[in-house]
C-alpha positions as CSV (number, residue, x, y, z in Angstrom):
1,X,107.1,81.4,98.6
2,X,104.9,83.9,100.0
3,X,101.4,83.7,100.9
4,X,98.7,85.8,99.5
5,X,95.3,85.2,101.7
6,X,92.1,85.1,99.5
7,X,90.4,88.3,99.1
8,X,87.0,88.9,101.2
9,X,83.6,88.7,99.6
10,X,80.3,89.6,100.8
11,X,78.8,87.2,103.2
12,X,82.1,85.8,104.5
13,X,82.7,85.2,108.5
14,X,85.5,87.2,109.9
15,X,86.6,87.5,113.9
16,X,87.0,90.0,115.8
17,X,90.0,89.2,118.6
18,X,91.7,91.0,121.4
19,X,95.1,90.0,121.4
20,X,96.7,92.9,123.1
21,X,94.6,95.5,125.1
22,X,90.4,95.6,126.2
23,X,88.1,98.4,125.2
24,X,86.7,100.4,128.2
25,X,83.7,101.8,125.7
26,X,81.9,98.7,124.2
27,X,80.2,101.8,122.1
28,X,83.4,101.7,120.2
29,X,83.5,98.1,119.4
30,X,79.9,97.6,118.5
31,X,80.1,100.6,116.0
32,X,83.1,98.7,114.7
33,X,81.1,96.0,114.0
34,X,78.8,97.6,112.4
35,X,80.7,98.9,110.0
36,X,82.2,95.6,109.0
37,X,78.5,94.3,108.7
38,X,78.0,97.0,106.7
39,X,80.7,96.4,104.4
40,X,78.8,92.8,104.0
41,X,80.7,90.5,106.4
42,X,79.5,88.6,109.0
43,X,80.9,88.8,112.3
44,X,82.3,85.7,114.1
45,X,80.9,85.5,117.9
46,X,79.9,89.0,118.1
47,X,79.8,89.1,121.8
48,X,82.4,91.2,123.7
49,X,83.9,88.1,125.6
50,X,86.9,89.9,127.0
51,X,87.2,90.3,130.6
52,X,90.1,92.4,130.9
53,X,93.0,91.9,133.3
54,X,94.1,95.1,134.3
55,X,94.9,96.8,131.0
56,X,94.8,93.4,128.8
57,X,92.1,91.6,127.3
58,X,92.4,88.7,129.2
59,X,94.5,86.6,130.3
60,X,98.2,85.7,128.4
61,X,96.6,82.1,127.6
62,X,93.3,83.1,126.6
63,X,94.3,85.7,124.3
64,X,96.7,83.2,123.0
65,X,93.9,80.4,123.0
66,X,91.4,83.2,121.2
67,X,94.0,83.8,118.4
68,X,94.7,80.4,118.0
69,X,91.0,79.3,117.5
70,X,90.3,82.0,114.9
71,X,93.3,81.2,112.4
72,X,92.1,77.4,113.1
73,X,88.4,77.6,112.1
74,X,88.0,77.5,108.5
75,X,85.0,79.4,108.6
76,X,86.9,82.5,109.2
77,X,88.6,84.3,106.3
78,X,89.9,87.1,107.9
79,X,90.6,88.0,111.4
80,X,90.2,91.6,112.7
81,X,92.5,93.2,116.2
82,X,89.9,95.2,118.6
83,X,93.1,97.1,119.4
84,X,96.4,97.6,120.1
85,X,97.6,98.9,123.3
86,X,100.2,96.4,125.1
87,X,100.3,92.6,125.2
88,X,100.8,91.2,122.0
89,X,104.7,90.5,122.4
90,X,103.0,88.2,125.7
91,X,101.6,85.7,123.6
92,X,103.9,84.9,120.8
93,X,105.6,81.8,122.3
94,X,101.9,80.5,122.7
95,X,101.5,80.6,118.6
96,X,101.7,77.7,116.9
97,X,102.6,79.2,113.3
98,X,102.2,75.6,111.6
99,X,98.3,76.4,111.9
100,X,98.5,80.2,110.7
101,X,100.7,79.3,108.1
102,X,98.5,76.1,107.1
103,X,95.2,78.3,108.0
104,X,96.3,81.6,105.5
105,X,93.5,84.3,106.2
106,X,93.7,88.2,106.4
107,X,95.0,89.3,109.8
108,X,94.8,93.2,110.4
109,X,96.0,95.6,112.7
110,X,98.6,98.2,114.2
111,X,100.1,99.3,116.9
112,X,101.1,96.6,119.3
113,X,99.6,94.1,117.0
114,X,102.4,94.6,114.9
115,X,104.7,92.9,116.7
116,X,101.8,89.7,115.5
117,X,102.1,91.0,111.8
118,X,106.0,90.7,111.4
119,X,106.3,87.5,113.5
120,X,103.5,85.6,110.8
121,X,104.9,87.5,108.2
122,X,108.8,86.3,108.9
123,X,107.5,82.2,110.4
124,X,104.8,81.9,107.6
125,X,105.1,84.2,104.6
126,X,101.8,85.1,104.9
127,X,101.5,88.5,103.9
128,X,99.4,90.6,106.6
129,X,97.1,94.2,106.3
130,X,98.8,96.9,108.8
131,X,95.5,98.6,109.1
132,X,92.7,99.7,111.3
133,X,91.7,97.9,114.6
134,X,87.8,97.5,115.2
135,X,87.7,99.9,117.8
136,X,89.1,102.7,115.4
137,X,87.0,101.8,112.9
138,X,83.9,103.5,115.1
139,X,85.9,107.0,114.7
140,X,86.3,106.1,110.6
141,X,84.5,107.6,107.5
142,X,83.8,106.7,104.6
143,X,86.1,108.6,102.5
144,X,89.3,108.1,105.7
């Protein structure tokens, strides 16, 4: 049976994770933020937490460990990518898809992050948003 996540409404907490690549322009990621505040949803931890490891986020168990943590906290009804980039494929033996599929939630992104998509969408029938990543949301329009 497949899994339809509950729509967003004003007001609810989503997360922003780095599951793949880091941002060298934090403008980027703040103006992405912005736009889903603006859109009437509260960010999760809005800090930029991500240390970056050469040209990942962090490291393979703390991406895996940041992932995990947002598809466990019930607060959180959707969970947002701050990019693609490489590193994704790193961390999919670290997933434990009992908790995403148990946890259903929007999860958006593209690029590298699909790799994420197709694996929840094949272990958990959840159905999954190939869409915009924070960071390219700070080059976005309204009407794009």
């Amino acid at each position: 049976m497949i899994s339809i996540p509950q729509p967003l409404a004003k007001g609810d907490s989503v997360s922003v994770i780095a599951p793949a690549g880091n941002i060298h322009d934090s403008a980027r990621y703040h103006r992405g933020c912005s736009i889903l505040e603006e859109m009437g949803f509260e960010i999760h931890r809005k800090v930029n937490t991500w240390p970056g490891t050469g040209f990942l986020s962090d490291s393979d168990d703390n991406r895996a460990r940041e992932f995990m943590s947002a598809w466990a906290n019930p607060e959180i009804k959707a969970i947002f990518t701050l990019r693609g980039g490489y590193g994704a494929l790193r961390i999919l033996e670290k997933i434990d898809f009992d908790v995403v599929r148990n946890n259903p939630k929007l999860f958006m992104g593209f690029s590298d992050i699909t790799i994420l998509l197709n694996h929840i969408v094949h272990h958990t029938n959840t159905v999954c948003l190939h869409g915009p990543v924070v960071s390219s949301l700070a080059s976005s329009d309204k009407l794009s």
